[in-house]
C-alpha positions in Angstrom: 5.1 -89.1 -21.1 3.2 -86.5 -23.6 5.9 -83.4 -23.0 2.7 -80.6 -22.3 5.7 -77.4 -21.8 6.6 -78.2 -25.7 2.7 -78.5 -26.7 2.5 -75.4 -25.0 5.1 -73.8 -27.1 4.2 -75.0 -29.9 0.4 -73.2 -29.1 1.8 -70.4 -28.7 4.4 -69.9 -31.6 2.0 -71.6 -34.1 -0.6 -70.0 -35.5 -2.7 -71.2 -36.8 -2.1 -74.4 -35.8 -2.8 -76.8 -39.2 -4.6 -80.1 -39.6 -1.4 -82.8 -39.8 2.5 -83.9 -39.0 4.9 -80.9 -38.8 8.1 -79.9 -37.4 8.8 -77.6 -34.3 12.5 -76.4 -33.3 12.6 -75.5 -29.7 13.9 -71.8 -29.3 15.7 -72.7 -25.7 17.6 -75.9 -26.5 17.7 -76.0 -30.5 15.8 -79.1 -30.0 13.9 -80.4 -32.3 10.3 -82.5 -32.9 7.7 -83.9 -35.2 4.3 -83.0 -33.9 0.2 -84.0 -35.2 -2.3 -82.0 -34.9 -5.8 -83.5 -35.4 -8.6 -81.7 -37.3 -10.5 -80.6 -34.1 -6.7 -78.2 -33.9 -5.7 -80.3 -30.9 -2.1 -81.8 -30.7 -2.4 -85.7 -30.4 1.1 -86.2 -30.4 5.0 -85.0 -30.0 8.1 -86.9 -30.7 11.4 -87.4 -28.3 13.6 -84.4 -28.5 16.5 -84.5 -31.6 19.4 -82.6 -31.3 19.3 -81.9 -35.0 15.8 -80.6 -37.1 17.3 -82.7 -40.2 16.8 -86.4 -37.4 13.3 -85.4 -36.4 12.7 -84.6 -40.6 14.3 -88.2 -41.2 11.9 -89.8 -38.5 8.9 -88.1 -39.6 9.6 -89.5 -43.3 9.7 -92.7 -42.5 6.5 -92.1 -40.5 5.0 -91.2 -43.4 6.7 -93.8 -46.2 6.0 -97.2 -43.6 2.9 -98.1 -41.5 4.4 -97.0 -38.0 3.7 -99.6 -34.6 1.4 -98.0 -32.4 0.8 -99.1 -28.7 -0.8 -97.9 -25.5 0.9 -97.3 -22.1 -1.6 -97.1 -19.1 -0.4 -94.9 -15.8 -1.8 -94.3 -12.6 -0.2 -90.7 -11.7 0.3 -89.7 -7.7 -3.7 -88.2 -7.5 -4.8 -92.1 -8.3 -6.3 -91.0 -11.9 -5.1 -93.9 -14.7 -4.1 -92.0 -18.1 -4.0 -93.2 -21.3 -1.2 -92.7 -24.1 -0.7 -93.7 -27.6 2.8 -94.4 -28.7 4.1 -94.6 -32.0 7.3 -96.8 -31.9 10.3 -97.8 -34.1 11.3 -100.7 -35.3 13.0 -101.4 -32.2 10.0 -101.1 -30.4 11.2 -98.0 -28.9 8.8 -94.9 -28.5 9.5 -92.1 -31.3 6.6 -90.0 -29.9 3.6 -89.7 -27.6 0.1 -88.6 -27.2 -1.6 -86.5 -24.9 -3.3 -88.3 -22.3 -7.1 -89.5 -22.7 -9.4 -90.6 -19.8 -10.8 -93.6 -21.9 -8.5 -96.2 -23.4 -11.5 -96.7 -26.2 -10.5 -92.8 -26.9 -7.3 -93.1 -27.4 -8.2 -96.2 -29.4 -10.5 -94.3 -31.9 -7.8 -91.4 -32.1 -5.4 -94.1 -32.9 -7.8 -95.4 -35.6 -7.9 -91.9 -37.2 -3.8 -91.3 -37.5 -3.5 -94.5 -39.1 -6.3 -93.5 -41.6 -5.0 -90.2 -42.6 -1.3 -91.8 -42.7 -2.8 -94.8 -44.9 -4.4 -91.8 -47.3 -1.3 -90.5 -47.7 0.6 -93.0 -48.7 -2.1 -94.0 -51.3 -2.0 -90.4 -52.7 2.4 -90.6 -52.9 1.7 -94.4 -54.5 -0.9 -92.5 -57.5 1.2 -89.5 -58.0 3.8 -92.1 -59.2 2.1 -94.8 -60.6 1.8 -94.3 -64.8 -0.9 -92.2 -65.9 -4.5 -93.8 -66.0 -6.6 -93.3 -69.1 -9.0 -91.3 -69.1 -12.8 -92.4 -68.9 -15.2 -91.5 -71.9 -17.7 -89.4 -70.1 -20.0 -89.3 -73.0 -20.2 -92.9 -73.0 -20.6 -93.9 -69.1 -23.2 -94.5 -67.2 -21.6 -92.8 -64.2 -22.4 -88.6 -63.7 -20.9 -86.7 -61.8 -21.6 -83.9 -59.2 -19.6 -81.1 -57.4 -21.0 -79.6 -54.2 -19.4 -76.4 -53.0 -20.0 -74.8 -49.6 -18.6 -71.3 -48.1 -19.2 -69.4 -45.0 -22.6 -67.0 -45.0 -22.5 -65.0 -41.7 -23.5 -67.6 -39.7 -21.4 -70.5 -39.4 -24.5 -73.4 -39.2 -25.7 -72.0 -42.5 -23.8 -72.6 -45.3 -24.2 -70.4 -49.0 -23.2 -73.0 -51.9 -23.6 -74.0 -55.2 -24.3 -77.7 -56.9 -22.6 -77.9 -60.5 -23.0 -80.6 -62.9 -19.1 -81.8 -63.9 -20.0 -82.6 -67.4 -21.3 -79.3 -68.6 -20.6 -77.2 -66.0 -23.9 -76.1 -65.1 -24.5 -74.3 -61.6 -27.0 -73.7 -59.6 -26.9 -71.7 -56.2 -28.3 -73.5 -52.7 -28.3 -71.8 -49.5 -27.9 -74.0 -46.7 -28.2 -78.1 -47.0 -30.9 -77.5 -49.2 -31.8 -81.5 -50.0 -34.6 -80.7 -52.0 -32.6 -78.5 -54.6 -30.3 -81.0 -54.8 -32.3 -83.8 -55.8 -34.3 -81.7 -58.2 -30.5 -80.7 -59.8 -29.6 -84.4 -60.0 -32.8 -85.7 -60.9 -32.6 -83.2 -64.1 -29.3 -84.2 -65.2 -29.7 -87.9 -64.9 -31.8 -88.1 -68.1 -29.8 -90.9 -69.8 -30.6 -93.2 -72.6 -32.6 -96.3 -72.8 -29.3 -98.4 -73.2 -27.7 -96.6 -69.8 -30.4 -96.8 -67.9 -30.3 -100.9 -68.3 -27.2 -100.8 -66.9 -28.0 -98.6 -64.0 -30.8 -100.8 -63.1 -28.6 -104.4 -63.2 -26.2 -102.8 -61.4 -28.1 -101.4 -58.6 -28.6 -104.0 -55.6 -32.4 -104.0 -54.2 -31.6 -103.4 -50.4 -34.7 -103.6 -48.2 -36.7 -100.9 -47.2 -36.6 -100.1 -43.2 -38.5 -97.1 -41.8 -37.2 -95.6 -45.2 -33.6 -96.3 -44.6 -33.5 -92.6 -42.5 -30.4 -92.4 -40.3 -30.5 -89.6 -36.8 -28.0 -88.2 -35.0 -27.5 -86.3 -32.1 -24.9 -85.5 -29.7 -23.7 -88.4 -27.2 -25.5 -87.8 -23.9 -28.7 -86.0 -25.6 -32.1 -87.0 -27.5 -32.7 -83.9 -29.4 -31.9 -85.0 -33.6 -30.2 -82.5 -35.1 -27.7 -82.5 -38.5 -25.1 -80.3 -37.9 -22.3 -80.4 -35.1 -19.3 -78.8 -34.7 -15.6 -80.5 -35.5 -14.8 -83.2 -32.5 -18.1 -83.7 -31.1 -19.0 -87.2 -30.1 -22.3 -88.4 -32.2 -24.5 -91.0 -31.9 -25.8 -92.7 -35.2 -29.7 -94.2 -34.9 -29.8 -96.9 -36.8 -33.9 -98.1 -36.8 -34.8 -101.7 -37.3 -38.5 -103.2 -36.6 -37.3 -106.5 -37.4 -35.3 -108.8 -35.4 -33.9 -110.3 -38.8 -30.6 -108.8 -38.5 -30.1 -110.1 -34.8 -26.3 -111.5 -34.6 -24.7 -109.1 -37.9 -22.2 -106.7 -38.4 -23.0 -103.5 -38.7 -20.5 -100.6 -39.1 -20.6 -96.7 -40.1 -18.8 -95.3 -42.9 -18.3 -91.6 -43.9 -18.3 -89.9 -47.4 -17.2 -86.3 -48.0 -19.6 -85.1 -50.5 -18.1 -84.6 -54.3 -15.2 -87.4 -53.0 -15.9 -91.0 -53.7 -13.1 -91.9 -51.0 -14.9 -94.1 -48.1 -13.8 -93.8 -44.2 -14.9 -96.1 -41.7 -15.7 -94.8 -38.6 -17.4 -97.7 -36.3 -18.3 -101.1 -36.0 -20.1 -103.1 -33.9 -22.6 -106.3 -33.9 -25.9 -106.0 -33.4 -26.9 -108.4 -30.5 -30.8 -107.8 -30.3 -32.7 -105.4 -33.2 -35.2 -104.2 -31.3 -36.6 -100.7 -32.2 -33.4 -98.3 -32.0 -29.7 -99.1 -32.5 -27.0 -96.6 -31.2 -23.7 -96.4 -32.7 -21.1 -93.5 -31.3 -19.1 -92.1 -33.3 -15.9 -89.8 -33.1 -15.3 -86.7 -35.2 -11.9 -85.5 -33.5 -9.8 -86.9 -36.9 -12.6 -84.9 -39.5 -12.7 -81.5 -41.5 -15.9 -79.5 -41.3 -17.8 -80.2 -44.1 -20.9 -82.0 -45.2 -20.8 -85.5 -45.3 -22.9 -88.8 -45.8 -23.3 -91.0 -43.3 -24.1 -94.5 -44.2 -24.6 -97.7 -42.1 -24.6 -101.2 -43.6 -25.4 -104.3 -42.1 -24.3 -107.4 -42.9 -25.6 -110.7 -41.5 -22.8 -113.3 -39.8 -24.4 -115.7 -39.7 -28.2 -117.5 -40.9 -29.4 -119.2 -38.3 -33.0 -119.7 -39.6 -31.4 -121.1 -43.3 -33.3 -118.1 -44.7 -31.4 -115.6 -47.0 -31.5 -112.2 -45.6 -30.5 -109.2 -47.4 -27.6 -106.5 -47.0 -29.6 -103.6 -45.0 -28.0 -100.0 -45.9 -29.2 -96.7 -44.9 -27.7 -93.0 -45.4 -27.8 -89.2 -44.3 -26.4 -85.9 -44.7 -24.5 -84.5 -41.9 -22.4 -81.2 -41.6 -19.6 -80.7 -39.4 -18.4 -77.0 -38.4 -15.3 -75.5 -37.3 -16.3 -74.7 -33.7 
């Protein structure tokens, strides 16, 4: 089971404790283990005891170079509560570590989901540090412009001071807060292109249709008040609206978007079973960085039951997340 007396330890003689896998040496024993901490600066997970810090570096490398098993162990402990835990195993199907114990099996599902997406980002990022070098793009020729979006703490920690900057000639200007507006207006000034671009903006633009203006909410899971900014590891709900019942039967699934990265995560998906009025997705934040982020839900129809062709529905928002 999840060893809490080495989380503990590793609480107190780490500080801060950082987003990611590390290595912990035991002062008592000389043990030592490969821990991850999630973004919310929560352990998920500790590795079986090595008696030597270079085996637990070994294990944690192939961790990171190979997609690592997971599975899930269910236990029902002497006060009748069932527990949870994720394991990560070898390639004899032996547990190499395990995660702290969750209420929910879908929660330690979701936190599983998260640990394999940072692990897959990684190796990506190893795979283009040494893959041959990439020409670059001819900026003056593209259609494609691109924006930077720059946040810092100002006093309080819901409102943001930043700046928006134009990549290709390094023009600034200074927003405080999610200032939406401002941002447009920035955009909207710098996307002046010619004739011959503009063609190939259009063609390459799909026409997605038009649903209570494609507006996503959020709010906490458990309340109805909207708001746009939660703290790191809050539960959300996304409101997705639909008046139609056109998309009854699709697909429909929530991806996230760190603004000024064009990297996509997936957070959700689920099937809409009847569209009527208001669709409720939750959504996890444990595995995220504060930040401001767009949200944006697609759905895509399974199936046409009525032989008519209905289109790709997609809808976005801006949402910040906080350290809490």
């Amino acid at each position: 089971m999840f060893p809490k007396k080495i989380a503990d330890q590793i609480r107190q003689e780490v500080k801060p404790l950082e987003t990611g896998f590390h290595l912990f040496t035991a002062k008592e024993n000389k043990h030592s283990y490969f821990y991850y901490v999630q973004a919310s600066k929560k352990i998920l997970l500790i590795s079986k005891a090595y008696q030597q810090a270079r085996s637990a570096e070994n294990a944690l490398s192939r961790i990171l170079q190979q997609e690592p098993a997971l599975s899930y162990q269910s236990v029902t402990h002497k006060n009748k509560k069932q527990r949870h835990y994720l394991q990560l195993l070898d390639g004899n199907k032996k547990a190499m570590a395990v995660s702290r114990p969750f209420a929910d099996l879908e929660e330690a599902e979701l936190a599983a989901k998260g640990l394999q997406a940072k692990l897959e980002q990684g190796r990506e990022a190893s795979e283009t540090k040494t893959a041959s070098p990439v020409e670059q793009p001819q900026l003056q020729h593209s259609a494609r412009r691109s924006f930077r979006l720059d946040f810092y703490p100002h006093g309080d920690p819901k409102q943001l001071k930043g700046q928006i900057e134009f990549l290709l000639t390094r023009e600034k200007k200074k927003i405080i807060g999610l200032d939406l507006d401002a941002i447009q207006d920035f955009i909207t000034a710098h996307l002046g292109l010619e004739s011959d671009t503009e063609e190939v903006v259009e063609r390459k633009t799909p026409v997605l249709p038009t649903v209570n203006n494609n507006t996503l909410l959020f709010n906490e899971m458990g309340q109805n008040t909207p708001s746009t900014s939660f703290a790191v590891g809050t539960p959300m709900e996304v409101s997705v609206t639909l008046s139609k019942n056109q998309y009854d039967g699709s697909s429909v699934t929530i991806y996230l978007r760190s603004l000024g990265s064009s990297d996509k995560l997936q957070l959700a998906k689920g099937e809409v079973r009847q569209a009527t009025g208001e669709l409720k997705v939750p959504v996890y934040t444990q595995e995220l960085t504060p930040g401001f982020y767009q949200v944006i839900a697609t759905l895509q129809p399974t199936s046409l039951a009525s032989g008519n062709s209905v289109p790709l529905y997609q809808a976005s928002s801006i949402v910040q997340l906080y350290e809490a």
